[in-house]
TITORMI-247744 format. One record per residue (C-alpha): residue number from 1; residue in three letters; chain; x, y, z. Coordinates in nm, 3 decimals. Layout:
<rs>
tidren	drenlum	pavo	X	Y	Z
NUM	ALA	A	X	Y	Z
...
</rs>
This chain:
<rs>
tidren	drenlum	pavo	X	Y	Z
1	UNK	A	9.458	-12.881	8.089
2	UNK	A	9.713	-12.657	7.994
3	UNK	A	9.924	-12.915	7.877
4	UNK	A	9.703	-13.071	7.670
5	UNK	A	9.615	-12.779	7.484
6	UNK	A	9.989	-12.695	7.436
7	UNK	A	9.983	-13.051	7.273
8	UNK	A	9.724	-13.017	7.056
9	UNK	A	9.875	-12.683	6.901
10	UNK	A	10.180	-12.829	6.873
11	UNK	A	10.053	-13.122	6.671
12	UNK	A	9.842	-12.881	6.492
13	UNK	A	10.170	-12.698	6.351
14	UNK	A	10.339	-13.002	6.336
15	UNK	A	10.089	-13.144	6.052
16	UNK	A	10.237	-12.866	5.777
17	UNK	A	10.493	-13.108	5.824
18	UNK	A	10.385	-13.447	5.777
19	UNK	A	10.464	-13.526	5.439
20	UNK	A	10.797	-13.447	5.454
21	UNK	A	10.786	-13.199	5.137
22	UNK	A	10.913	-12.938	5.312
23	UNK	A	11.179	-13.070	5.442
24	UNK	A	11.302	-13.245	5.040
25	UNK	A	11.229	-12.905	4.943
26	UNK	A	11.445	-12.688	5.190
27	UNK	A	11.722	-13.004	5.166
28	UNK	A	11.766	-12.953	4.736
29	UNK	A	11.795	-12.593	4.859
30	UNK	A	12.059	-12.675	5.059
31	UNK	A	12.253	-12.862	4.862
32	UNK	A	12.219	-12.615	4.551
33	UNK	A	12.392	-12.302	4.797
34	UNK	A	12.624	-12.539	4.914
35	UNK	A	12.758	-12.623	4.555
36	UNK	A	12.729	-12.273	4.444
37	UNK	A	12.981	-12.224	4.780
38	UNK	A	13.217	-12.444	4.722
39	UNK	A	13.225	-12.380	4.394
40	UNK	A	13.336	-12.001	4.462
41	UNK	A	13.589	-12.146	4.635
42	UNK	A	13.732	-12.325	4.365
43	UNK	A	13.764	-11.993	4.096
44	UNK	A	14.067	-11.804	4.155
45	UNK	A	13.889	-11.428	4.211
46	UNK	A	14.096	-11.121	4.121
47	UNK	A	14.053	-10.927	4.398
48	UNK	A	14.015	-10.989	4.787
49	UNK	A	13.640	-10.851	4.812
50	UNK	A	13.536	-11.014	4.421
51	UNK	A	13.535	-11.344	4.559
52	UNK	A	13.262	-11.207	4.856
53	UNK	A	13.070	-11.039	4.610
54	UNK	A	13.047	-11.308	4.371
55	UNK	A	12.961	-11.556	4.608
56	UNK	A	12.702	-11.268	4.758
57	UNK	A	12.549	-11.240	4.438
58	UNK	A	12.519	-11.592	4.343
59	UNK	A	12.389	-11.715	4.677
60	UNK	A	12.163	-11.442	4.697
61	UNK	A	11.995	-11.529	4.364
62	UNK	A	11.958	-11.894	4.426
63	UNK	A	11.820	-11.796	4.819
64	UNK	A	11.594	-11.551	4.637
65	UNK	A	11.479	-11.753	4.344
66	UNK	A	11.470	-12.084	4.533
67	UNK	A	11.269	-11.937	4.819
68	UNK	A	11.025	-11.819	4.563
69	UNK	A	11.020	-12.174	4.376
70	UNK	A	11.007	-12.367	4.663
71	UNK	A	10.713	-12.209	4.818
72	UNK	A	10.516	-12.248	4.491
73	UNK	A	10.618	-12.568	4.453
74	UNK	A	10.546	-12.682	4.818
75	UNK	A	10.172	-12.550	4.759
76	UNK	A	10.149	-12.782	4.462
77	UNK	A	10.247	-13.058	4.598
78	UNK	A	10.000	-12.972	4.918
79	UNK	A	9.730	-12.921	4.687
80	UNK	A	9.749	-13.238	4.481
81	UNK	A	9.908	-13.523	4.739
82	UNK	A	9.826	-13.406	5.100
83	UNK	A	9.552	-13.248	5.098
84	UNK	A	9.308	-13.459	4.894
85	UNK	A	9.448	-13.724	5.178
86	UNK	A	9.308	-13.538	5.469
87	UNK	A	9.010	-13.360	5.307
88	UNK	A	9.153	-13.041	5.355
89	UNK	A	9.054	-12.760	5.098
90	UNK	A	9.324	-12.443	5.053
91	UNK	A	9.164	-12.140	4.957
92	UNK	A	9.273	-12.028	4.581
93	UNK	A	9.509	-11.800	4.529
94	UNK	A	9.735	-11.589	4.748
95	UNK	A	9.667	-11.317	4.962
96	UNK	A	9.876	-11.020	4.891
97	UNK	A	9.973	-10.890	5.242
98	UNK	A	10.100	-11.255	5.267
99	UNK	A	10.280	-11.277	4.882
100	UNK	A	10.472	-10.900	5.048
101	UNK	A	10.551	-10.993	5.352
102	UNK	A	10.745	-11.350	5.190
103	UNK	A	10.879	-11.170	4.960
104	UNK	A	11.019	-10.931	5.188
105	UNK	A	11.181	-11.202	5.382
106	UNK	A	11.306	-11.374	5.124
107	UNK	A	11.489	-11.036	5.051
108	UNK	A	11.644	-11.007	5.379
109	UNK	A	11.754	-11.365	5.407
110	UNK	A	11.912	-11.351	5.079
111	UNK	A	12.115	-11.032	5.157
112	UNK	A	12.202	-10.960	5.524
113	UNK	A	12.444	-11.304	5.623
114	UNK	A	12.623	-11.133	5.314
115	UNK	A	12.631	-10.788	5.442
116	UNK	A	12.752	-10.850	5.798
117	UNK	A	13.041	-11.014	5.670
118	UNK	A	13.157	-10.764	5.436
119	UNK	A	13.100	-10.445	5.626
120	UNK	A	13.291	-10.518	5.853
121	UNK	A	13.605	-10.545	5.637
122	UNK	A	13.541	-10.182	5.525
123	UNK	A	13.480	-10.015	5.829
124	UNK	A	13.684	-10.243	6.097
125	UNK	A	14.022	-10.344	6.002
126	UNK	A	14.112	-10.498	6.356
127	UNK	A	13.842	-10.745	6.295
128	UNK	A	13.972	-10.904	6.007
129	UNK	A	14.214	-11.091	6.198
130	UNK	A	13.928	-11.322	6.304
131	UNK	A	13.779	-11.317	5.963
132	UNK	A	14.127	-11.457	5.851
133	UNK	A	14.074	-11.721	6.112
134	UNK	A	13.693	-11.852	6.014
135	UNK	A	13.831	-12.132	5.888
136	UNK	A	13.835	-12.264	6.195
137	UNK	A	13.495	-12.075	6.389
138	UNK	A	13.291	-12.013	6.116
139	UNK	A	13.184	-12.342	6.054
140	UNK	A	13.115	-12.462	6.424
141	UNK	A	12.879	-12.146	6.495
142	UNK	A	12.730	-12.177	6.185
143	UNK	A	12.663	-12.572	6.272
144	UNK	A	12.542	-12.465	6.607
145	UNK	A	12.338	-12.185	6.498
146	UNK	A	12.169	-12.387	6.250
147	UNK	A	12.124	-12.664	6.463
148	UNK	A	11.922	-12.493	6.765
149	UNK	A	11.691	-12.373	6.516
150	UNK	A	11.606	-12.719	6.430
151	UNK	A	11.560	-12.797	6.793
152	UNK	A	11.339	-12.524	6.808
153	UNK	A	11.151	-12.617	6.550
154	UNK	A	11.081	-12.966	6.697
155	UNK	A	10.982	-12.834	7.021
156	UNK	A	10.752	-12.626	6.860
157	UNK	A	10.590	-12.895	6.646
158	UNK	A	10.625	-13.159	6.897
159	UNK	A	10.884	-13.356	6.575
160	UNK	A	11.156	-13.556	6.740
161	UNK	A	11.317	-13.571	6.383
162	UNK	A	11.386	-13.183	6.409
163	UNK	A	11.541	-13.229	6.690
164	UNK	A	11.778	-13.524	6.598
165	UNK	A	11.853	-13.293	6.246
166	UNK	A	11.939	-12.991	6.501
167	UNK	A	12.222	-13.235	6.692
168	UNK	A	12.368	-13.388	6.359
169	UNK	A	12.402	-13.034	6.231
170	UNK	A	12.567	-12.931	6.511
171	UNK	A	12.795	-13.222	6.504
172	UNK	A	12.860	-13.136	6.171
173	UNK	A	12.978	-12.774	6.194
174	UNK	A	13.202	-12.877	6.504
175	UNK	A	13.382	-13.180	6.297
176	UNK	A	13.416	-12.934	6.043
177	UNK	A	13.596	-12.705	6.265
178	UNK	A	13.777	-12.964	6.397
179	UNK	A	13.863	-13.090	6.106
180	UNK	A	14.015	-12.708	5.996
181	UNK	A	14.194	-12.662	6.299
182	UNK	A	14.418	-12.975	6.216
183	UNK	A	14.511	-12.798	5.894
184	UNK	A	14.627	-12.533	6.058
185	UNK	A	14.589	-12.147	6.067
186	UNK	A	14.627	-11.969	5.791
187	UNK	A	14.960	-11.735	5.799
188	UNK	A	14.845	-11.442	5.750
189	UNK	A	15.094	-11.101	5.738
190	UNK	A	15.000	-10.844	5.969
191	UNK	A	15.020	-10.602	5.641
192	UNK	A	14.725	-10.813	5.479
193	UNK	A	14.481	-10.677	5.760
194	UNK	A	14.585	-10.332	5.661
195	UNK	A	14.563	-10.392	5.297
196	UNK	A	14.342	-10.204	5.077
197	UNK	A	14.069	-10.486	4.959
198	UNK	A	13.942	-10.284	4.688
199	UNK	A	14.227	-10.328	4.459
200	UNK	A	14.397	-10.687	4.383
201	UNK	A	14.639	-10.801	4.685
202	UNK	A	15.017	-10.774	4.645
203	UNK	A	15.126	-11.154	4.554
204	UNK	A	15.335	-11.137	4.895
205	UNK	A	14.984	-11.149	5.060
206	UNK	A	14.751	-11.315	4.813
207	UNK	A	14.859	-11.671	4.902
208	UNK	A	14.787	-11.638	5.255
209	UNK	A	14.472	-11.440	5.171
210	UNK	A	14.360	-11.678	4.933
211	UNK	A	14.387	-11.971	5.150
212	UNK	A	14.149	-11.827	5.430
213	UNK	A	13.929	-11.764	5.176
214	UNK	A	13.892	-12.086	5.035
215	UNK	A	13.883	-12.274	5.333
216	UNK	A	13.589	-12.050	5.483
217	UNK	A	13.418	-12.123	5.166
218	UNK	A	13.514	-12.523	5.186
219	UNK	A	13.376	-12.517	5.517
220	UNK	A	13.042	-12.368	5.466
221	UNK	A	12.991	-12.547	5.160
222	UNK	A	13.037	-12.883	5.344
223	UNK	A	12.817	-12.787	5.603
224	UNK	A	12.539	-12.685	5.382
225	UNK	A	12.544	-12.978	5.175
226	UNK	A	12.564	-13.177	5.484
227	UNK	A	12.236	-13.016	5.634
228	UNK	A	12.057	-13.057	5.246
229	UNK	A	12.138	-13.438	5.219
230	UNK	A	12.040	-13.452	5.627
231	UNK	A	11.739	-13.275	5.505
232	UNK	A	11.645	-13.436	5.226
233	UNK	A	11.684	-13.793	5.330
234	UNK	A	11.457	-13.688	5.654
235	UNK	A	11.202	-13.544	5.413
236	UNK	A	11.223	-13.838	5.180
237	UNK	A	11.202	-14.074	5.478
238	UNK	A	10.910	-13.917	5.601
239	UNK	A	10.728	-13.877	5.284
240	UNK	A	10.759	-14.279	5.260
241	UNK	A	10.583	-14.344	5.574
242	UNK	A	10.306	-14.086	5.486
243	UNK	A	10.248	-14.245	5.165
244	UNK	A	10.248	-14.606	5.309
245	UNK	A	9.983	-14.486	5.601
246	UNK	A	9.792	-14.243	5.351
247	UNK	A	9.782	-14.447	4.981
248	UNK	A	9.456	-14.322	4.858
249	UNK	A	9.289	-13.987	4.857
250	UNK	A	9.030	-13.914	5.112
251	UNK	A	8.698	-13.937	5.031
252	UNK	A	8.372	-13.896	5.212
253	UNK	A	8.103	-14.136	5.301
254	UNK	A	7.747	-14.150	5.104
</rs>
């Protein structure tokens, strides 16, 4: 009995996800932070930290705005393809405990994966020797962090497709890594992890500096536009089958 209840829920929460708009939504997401990071990997900064903070500020904005967008788009979509298929009837409007409590979210997830990287290159110097190396771990914990979420997400919802994203992901990040170590690590002087990263980096260190940067950057980028494409075509896939099984809207009997 148990287990059959457990089932039901998890179909229940599964259903959000049946059209596959979520999943297009979160994938375009994706692929816009993954530009935007590859991007800042590209334009020569003029300082060690500038690059980080542009890249902080840009992703930020886009995680912020696009959050925002894609919510309010996701609704619309709900409200004029899926639900008039099923019957179902949202209630207008948005409470505001619930608009606060997104928005706050949105804030943190915007911010904080920004934060945690930079402090520590103010307040612990020893530990930007393995910030020098992300390159090469950055990328597979990233993939692998990323990935278990999806796996999570399709135990929860009873969705095998989450669960084949959350392994393709993962593969992902770990070729990526792969793929870095091959390259190389950068050579980094030992003076660079006691430079000063608040003014512009003698030109003795910048190469090496530089290098780290942009392959961190590379790496992440690929990954995220990796996991939007993997998202979208999921999304777009199962949109297609929804449509196909669901072509008109639902309508009651006289």
């Amino acid at each position: 009995m148990d287990r059959q209840i457990e089932s039901v829920m998890k179909r229940g929460r599964g259903y959000w996800f049946v059209d596959g708009f979520t999943e297009i939504l979160a994938g375009i997401l994706f692929i816009l932070l993954g530009g935007i990071t590859l991007l800042s990997g590209i334009v020569p900064p003029s300082s060690f930290l500038s690059q980080f903070i542009s890249l902080a500020e840009s992703a930020a904005i886009v995680k912020f705005l696009g959050l925002i967008l894609a919510v309010l788009g996701l609704w619309w979509l709900k409200d004029r393809f899926t639900y008039p298929r099923t019957g179902f009837v949202r209630e207008k409007g948005v409470p505001r405990a619930q608009l606060l409590v997104f928005l706050r979210n949105a804030v943190l997830i915007a911010i904080l994966p920004m934060i945690g990287l930079i402090i520590p290159l103010f307040l612990i110097p020893a530990v930007r020797g393995a910030i020098f190396s992300m390159p090469v771990w950055f990328p597979p914990v990233l993939g692998i962090f990323w990935g278990a979420l999806c796996i999570l997400l399709g135990e929860w919802t009873a969705l095998r497709r989450f669960r084949l994203l959350g392994v393709v992901i993962m593969l992902a990040g770990i070729s990526i890594g792969a793929w870095q170590l091959t390259l190389g690590l950068p050579n980094v002087p030992a003076d660079a992890l006691r430079a000063n990263i608040l003014s512009p980096l003698p030109d003795v260190l910048w190469a090496p500096v530089e290098e780290s940067l942009n392959r961190v950057l590379t790496g992440v980028g690929l990954l995220t536009l990796l996991s939007g494409i993997a998202f979208a075509v999921s999304g777009l896939a199962t949109f297609l089958r929804y449509r196909k099984e669901n072509p008109v809207p639902y309508r009651e009997e006289s």
